[in-house]
C-alpha positions in Angstrom: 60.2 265.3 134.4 62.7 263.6 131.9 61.4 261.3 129.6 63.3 258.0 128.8 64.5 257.4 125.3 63.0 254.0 124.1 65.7 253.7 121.6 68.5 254.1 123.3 70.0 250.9 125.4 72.1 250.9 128.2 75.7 249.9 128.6 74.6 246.5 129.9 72.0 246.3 126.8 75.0 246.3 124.5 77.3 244.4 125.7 75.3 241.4 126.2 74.1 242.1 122.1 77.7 242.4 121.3 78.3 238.8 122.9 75.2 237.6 121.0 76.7 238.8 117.8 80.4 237.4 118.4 78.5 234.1 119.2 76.8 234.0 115.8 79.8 235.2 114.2 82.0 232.4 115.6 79.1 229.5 114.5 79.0 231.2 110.9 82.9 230.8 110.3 83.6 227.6 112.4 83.1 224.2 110.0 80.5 221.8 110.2 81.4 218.5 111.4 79.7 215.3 110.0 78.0 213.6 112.8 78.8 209.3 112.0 76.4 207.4 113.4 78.5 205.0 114.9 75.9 202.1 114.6 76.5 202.5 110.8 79.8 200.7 109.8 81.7 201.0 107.1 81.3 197.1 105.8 78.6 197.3 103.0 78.1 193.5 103.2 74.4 193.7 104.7 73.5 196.2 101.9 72.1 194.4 98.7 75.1 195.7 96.5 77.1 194.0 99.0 75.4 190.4 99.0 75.3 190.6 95.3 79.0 191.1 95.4 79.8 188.2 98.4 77.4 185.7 96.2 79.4 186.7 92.9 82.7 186.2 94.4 81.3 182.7 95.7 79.8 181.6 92.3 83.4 182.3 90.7 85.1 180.2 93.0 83.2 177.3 92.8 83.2 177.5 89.0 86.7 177.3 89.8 86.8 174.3 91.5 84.0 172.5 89.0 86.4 173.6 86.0 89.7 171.8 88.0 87.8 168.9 88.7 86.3 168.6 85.1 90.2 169.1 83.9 91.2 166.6 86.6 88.7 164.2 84.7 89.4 164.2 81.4 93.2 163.9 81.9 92.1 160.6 84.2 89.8 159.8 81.0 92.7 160.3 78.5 95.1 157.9 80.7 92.9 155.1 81.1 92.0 155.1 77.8 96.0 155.4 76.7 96.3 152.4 79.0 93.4 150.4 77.7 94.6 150.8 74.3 98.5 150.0 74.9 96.9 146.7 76.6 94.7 145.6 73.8 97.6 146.0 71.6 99.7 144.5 74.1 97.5 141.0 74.6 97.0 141.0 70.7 100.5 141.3 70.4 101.1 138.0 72.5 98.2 136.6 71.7 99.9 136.0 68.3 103.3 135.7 69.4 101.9 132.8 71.6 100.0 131.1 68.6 103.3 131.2 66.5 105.3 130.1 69.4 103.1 127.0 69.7 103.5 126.2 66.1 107.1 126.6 66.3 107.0 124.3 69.1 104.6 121.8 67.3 106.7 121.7 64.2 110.1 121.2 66.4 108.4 118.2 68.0 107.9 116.7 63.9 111.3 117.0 63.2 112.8 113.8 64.7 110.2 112.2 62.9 111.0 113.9 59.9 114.6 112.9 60.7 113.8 109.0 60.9 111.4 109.5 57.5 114.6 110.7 55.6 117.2 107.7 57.0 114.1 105.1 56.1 114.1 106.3 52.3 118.4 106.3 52.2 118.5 103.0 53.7 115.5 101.4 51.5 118.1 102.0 48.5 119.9 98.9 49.9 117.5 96.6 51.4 115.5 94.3 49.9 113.0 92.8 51.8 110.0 94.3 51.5 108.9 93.4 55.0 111.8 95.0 56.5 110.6 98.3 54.7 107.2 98.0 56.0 108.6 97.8 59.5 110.4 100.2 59.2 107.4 103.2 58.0 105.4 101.2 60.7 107.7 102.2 63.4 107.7 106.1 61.8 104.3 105.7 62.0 103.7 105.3 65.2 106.4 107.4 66.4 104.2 110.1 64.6 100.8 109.2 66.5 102.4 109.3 69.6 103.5 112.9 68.3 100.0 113.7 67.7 98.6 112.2 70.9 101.4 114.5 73.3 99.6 117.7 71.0 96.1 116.3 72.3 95.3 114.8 68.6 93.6 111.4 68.0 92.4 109.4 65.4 89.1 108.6 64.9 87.6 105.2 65.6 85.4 105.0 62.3 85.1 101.4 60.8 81.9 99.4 62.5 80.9 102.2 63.9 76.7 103.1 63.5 77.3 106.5 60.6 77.1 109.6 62.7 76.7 113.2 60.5 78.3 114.9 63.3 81.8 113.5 62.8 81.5 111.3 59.7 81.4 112.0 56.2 79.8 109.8 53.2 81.6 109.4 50.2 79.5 106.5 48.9 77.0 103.8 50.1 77.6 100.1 49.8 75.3 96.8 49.9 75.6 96.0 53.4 77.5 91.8 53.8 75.4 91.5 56.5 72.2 92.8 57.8 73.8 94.0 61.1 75.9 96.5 59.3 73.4 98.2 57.1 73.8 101.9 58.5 77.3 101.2 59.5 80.9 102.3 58.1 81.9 99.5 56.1 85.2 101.3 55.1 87.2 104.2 56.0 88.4 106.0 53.1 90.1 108.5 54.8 91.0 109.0 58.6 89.2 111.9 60.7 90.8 113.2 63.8 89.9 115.1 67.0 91.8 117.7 68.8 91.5 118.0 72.7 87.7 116.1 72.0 87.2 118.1 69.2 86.6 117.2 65.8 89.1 118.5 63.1 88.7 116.6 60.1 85.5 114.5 59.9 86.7 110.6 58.8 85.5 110.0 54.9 83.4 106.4 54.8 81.6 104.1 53.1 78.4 103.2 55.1 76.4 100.3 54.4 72.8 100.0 52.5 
């Protein structure tokens, strides 16, 4: 009887262990690929880091935009204020271009009267009639109330009138003639005019005691 040697395989034995060893060979040697999980992009945007980043990049843009409109501002600021100023000095510069105007145009109007003032005083040299001379101021006179009355300027009606602080001004008291005049102007020392209803020059009186 011939007893079988535990040990030693057949052909078929080792040729399937060779196989087994070229196999584990072949997984040794060949590289590992990385396995992507494809539900695991490449955008980071859902990962914190990333929102941190997204809400950065949107808080620096809308500083941005709150600096330009802040700039846009001030410069509107600067303008109006440029313009404001130019105006003031603009009116103010009218204003009294327009005052000096009117003077100019007030004193124009005088000098006709002026004129007629200045042939009365050569012609007085030759006349003598004295009542021809009062006339003739009489007339200049007049000529130059009617000047004040086109400006808006009148004279003030003073004498009989009851004494009124608010346009009058007492120089002096006087015994009153007559009972009916006691509180009254009984002369008027000096005329007190109104321009446009308003008082100028208060009149200078005597008012009766």
């Amino acid at each position: 009887m011939v007893l079988k040697n535990p040990f030693r395989r057949t052909e078929k034995e080792k040729t399937t262990m060779e196989k087994e060893t070229m196999k584990n060979e072949q997984a040794r040697t060949e590289p590992l690929e990385q396995t992507v999980d494809p539900s695991v992009g490449t955008d980071n945007a859902d990962s914190p880091t990333g929102a941190m980043d997204q809400g950065s990049t949107r808080e620096a843009a809308e500083l941005d935009i709150l600096r330009t409109e802040h700039q846009a501002l001030h410069e509107k600021h600067l303008r109006l204020f440029a313009e404001f100023d130019n105006f003031r000095k603009r009116t103010a510069k009218e204003k009294l271009e327009l005052l000096q105007l009117a003077g100019a145009e007030t004193l124009k109007n005088i000098l006709p009267v002026m004129d007629d003032m200045e042939r009365a005083i050569a012609n007085n040299a030759n006349v003598e009639d004295p009542e021809a001379i009062r006339k003739g101021m009489e007339l200049i006179h007049q000529k130059f109330i009617n000047l004040m009355a086109a400006q808006g300027m009148r004279v003030m009606k003073a004498k009989g009138e009851v004494f009124d602080p608010e346009v009058h001004e007492a120089i002096t008291k006087a015994p009153a003639p007559e009972p009916a005049l006691k509180g009254k102007v009984l002369e008027v020392v000096e005329n007190g005019y109104t321009m446009n209803d308003k008082v100028i020059r208060f009149a200078k009186v005597v008012v009766g005691e």
